[in-house]
N, C-alpha and C positions, 0 to 999 in steps of 0.2 A: 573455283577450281573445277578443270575439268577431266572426268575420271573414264580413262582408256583401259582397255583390256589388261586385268592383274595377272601379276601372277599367281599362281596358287601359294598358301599360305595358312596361317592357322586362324584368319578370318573367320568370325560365330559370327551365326545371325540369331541375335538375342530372342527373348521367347516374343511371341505376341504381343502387343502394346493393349491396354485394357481401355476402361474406357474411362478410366480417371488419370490417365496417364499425360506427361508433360505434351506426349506429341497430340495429342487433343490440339492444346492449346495453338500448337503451331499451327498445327491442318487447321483450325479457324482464321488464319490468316491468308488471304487470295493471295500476296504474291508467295508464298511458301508451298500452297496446298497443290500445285502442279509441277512440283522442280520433284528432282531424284532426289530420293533419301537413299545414303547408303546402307542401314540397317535393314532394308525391304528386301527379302527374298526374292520379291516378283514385282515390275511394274511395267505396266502399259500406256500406251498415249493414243487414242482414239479417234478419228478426223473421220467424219462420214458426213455428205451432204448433196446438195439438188443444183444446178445449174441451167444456165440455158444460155444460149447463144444470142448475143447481142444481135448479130443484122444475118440471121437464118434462123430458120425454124429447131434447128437441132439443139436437142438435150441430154441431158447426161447426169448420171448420177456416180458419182465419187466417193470409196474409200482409201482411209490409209492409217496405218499401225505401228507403232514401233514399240518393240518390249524388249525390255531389259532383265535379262534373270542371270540372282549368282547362283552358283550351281555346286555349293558348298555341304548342301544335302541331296544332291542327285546321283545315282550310281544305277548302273549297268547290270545285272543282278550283282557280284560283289566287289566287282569294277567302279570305283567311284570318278563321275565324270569330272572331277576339278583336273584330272590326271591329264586330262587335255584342254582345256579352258574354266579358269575358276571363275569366269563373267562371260558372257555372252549376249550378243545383241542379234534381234530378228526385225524381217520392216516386211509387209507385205500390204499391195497396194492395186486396186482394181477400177476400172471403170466400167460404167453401164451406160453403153451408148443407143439411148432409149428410141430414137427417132431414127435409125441405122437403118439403110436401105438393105445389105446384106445382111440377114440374121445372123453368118456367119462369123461376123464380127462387131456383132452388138455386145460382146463382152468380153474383157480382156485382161488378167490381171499379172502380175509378179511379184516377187519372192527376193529378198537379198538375206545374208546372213545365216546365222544358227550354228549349234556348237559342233556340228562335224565340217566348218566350211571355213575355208579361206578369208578372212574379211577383217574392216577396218569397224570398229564401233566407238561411241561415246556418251556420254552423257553427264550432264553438270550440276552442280550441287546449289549454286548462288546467283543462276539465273536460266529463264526455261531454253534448252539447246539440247536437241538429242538428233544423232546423226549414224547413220548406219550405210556404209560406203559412202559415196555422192549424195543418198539422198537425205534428206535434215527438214527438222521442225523448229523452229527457232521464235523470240517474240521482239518485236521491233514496232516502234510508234505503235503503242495502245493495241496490240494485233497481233497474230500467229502468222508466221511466213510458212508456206508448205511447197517443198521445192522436191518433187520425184522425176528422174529422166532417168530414162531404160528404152534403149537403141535409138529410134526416130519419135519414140513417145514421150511425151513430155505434160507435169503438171505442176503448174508455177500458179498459187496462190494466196492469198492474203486474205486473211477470215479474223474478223473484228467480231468481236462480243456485242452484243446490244440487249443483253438480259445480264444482269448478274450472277457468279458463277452461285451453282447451288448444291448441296451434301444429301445424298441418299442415305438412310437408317438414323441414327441418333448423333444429331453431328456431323454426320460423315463415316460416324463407324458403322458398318453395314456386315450383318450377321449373317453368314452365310450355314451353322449349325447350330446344334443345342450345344457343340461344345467352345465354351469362351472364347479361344484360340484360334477358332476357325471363322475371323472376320477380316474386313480388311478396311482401309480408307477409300471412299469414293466419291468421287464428285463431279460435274458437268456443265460446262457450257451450253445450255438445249438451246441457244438461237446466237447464228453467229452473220454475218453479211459475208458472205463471197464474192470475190473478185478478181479476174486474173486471167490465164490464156492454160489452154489447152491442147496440145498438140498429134493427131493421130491420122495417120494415114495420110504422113506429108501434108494434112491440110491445118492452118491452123485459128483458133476458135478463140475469141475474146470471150468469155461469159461472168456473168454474176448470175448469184443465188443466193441459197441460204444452207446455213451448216450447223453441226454439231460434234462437239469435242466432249470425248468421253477419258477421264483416269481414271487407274486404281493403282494403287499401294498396300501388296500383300505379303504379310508376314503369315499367312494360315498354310493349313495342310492342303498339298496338292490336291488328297483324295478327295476333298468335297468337289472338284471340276471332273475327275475321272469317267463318271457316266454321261456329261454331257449337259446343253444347256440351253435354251431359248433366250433371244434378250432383243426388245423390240426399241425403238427411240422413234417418235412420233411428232412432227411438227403440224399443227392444227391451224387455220388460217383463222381463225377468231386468236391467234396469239397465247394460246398456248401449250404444253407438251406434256408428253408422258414416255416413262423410263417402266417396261417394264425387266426383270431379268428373275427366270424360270429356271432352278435349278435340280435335277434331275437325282437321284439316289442309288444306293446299289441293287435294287430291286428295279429300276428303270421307271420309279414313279418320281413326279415331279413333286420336290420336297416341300412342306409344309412351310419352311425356313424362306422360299421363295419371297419377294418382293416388288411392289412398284410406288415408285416418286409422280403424284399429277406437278404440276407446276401452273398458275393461274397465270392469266398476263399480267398480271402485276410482281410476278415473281415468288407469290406465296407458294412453299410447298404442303402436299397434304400427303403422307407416308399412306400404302398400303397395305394388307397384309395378303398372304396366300387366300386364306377364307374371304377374303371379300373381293375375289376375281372367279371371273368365271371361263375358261375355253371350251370354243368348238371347231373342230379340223374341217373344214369347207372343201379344199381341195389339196393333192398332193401333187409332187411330181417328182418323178424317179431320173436319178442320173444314169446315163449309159457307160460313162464312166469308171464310177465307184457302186453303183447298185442302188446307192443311199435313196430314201424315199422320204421325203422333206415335205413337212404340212406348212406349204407357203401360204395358202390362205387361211385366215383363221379366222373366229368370232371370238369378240371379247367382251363381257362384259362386268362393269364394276358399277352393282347397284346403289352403293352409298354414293357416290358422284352425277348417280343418273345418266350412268354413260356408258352408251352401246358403239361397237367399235368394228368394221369390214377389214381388214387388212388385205391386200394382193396385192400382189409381185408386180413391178411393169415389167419386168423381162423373169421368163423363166429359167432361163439355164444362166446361172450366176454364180454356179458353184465353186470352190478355189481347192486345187489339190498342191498343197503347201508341206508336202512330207518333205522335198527336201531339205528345207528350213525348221519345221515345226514339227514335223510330223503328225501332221493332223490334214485331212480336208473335211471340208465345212461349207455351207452356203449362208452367203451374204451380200443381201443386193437391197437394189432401190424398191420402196414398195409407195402404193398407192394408200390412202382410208376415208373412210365414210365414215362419221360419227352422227351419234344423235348424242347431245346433251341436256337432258332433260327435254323440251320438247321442236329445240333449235338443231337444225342439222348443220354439219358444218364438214370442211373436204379438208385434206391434210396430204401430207407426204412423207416419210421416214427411211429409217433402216433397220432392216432384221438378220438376227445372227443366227442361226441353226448349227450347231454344235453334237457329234455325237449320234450320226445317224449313218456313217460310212462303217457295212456291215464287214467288210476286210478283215483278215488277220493281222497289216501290218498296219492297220489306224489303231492298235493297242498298245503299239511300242511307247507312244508319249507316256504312257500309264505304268510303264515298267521304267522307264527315264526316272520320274518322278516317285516313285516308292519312297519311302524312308524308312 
């Protein structure tokens, strides 16, 4: 069944699922643990990865998102928003055209969707398909088809798994406070084959590379995301990755509740905790923009791994102002790393989210959206 915009209704979204609960069992299941569950408050579909251009030198690094939220506990301050859509879809989608002769247009992204906006959304319950106007994620032969076009731009791809999918926190259930309630389901494709064409600026680009597909399915309280959030995904060319995702508190210190997944090549994971990470802010760089001043380079280290970690940006200005859709801007782009593991060094590539650093009045509104 495929589930389009409801109307409003006396639809509850049940409490939190705990971690003895039936839906465990299902979220252990890969063809289950990435389709839409309609009891999830909130859920997202994650596609970020690297490219390069088959017969030129040109590269490119790729996002794309689509989240599906019911909005059956959102209000306005006492305005509740089912009053104008009790479901709503958002897709937002950027490229980083890394090797771009004009700076001016090494980065580019857009926005469909959200609950003050005209638009067509969908998503299905009994097999992975989620579509937000024209553009859709769907799975066909063993594979994610990712199909975005907006005006002369176009990204048509095909991103196959070549690691097994794998569950961040206990299972999958990933704790995001000390209180029960506030976790959600998560899990990740960290290595995927890309393939496909690319089209920008009338010209158009055959590429492969390599990807990663990030879910979540949340039933928690908004307020644990309210202050904001780091969240890095790290492809390492000795074959293997790291998930970290940094969450922020009301006091603006990054919570203890924080966490990271390594992933070995062989697909083993090994859980992190906050205390056994270390950051350091190398470099920042400020939007002209939004004001926001984003710690793109970082230092990270996780001694129990023996792993020291460079992270930077290929392009700096990556930032995406998504208020008409989301009402949020945020930076997310392609980045570089240097590791050392233990006493092998090794080079990698990823994506980082920066969340919660656009100093504005009107990047609060998501926060009053989401009260309850």
């Amino acid at each position: 069944m495929t589930r389009q915009l409801r109307n409003p209704g006396k639809t509850s979204i049940p409490l939190p699922a705990t971690k003895n609960s039936a839906q465990h069992e299902l979220f252990n299941r890969n063809e289950l643990a990435v389709l839409s569950w309609p009891e999830m408050q909130t859920q997202w579909w994650y596609f970020t990865g690297q490219l390069k251009c088959k017969d030129s030198k040109d590269e490119f690094g790729f996002q794309s998102v689509f989240f599906e939220r019911h909005a059956h506990h959102d209000f306005v301050g006492p305005l509740p928003t089912r009053l104008l859509k009790s479901e709503y879809f958002v897709s937002h989608c950027a490229l980083s055209h890394i090797s771009a002769i004009d700076i001016q247009k090494s980065f580019r992204y857009h926005q469909r969707g959200g609950v003050a906006q005209k638009h067509f959304g969908s998503a299905s319950e009994n097999q992975f398909e989620i579509q937000v106007d024209h553009w859709k994620a769907y799975s066909e032969d063993n594979a994610f088809q990712l199909f975005i076009c907006e005006g002369k731009e176009k990204i048509k791809l095909q991103l196959t798994p070549t690691k097994a999918l794998i569950r961040h926190g206990e299972r999958g259930y990933f704790e995001k406070s000390i209180q029960p309630e506030d976790s959600s389901y998560y899990c990740s494709y960290t290595r995927m084959k890309a393939e496909g064409e690319i089209r920008i600026d009338e010209r158009n680009f055959e590429v492969v590379g390599q990807a990663w597909m990030d879910h979540e399915k949340m039933s928690c309280q908004d307020e644990v995301f309210h202050h904001g959030w780091d969240w890095f995904s790290l492809q390492f060319d000795n074959h293997s990755e790291l998930m970290i995702y940094r969450i922020r508190d009301s006091e603006g210190k990054f919570s203890f509740m924080s966490a990271a997944t390594f992933v070995d090549p062989e697909g083993r994971t090994t859980p992190v905790s906050s205390f056994e990470m270390e950051f350091q802010i190398l470099e920042t760089w400020k939007s002209h923009q939004s004001g926001a001043v984003y710690p793109v380079t970082q230092h990270i280290r996780i001694p129990k791994l023996e792993l020291s970690i460079v992270v930077r940006p290929r392009l700096m200005a990556q930032e995406m102002d998504t208020c008409r859709s989301s009402f949020c801007t945020y930076w997310e782009g392609s980045v570089t790393c240097e590791a050392k593991f233990a006493s092998k060094m090794v080079k990698g590539l990823g994506y980082v989210e920066l969340v919660g650093y656009d100093p504005r009045p009107h990047a609060k509104i998501l926060k009053l959206l989401t009260l309850t």
